[in-house]
N, C-alpha and C positions, 0 to 999 in steps of 0.2 A: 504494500500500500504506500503510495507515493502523496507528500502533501506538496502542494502549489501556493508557493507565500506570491502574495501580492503588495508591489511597495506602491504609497501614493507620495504622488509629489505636488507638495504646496508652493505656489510663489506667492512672495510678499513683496508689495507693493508698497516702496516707498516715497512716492512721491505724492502722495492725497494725505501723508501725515502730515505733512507740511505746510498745506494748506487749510487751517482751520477757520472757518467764517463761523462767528458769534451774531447775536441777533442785531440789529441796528438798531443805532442810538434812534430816540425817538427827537432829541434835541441837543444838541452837545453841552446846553446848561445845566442840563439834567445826570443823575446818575444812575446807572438800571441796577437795578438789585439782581435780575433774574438770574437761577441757577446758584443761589447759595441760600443758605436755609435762612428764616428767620432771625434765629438766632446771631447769626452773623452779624449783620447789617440793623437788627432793629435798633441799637446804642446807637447807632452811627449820630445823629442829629442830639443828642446830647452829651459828644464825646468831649466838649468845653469843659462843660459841666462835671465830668467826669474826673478829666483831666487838675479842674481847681480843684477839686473835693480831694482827689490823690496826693497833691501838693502837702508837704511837711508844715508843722506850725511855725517849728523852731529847725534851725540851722544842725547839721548833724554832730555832735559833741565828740572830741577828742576823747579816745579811752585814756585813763590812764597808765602810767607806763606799767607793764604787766612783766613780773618777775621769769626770770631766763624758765626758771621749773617749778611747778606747783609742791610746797610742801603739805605732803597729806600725812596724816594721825590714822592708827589702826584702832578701830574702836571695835566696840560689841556688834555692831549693826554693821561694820565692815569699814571702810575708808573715807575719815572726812577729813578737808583738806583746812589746811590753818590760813587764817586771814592775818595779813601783816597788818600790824598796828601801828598808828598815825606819830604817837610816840616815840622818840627812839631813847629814850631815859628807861621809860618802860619796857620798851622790846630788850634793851641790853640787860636790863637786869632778869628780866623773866628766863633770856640764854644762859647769864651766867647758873641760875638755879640750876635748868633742864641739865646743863654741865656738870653740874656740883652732884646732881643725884644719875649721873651717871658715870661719873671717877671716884665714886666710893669702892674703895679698895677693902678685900677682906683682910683678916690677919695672916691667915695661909699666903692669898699672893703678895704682901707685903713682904713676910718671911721671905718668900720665894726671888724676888725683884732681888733683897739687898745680900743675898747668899753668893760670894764670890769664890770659894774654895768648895771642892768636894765633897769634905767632910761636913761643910753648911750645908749642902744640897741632900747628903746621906738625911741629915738631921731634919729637916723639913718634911722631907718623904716620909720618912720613920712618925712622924706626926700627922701625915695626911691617912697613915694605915691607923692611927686611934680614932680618929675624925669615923673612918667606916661606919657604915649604917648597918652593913652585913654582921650580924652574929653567928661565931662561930662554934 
């Protein structure tokens, strides 16, 4: 059993694309709306009106200058970011706190920091095995 394909050949005509005629003006004062939806074109005759309404009150305000990186806080509820304060008498000493409660040093790494010999570091260690939480 033999099948017989059949090829069709379309030509496309490029020269009637080119010519498109729209409908005539009926006055050239005039402007046609036809061939676009209402929506389009109903604004049009109050697009002034439009235009003032869109118009700002005030002039667009300069942000202020905005820090190179946001510092954010880990909280309960997840990440909230710290607002710099206008003061800097304030800001500097609220730093120096945050500072102060984070270079508190314990006595093990203080031990440990000023141990220059061996036999200080034996002695420290031998300290940090009392400290143990593990019972043996």
């Amino acid at each position: 059993m033999w099948l017989k394909l059949e090829w069709n050949t379309f030509i496309i005509d490029d020269e009637s694309d080119d010519e498109w005629e729209g409908k005539l003006q009926i006055d050239e004062s005039l402007v046609t709306y036809s061939g676009l939806a209402p929506s389009r074109w109903a604004n049009l005759p109050v697009l002034s009106l439009i235009k003032e309404r869109n118009k700002p009150d005030q002039p667009p305000r300069k942000p202020k200058q905005a820090p190179f990186f946001l510092t954010a806080a880990p909280t309960l509820e997840g990440f909230e970011f710290e607002v710099p304060k206008e003061d800097g008498d304030e800001q500097r000493r609220a730093l120096q706190a945050k500072r102060s409660l984070l270079e508190l040093e314990s006595s093990f790494s203080s031990s440990l920091r000023a141990a220059e010999s061996v036999e200080e570091l034996v002695d420290v260690f031998s300290c940090l095995k009392k400290m143990s939480v593990f019972c043996s």
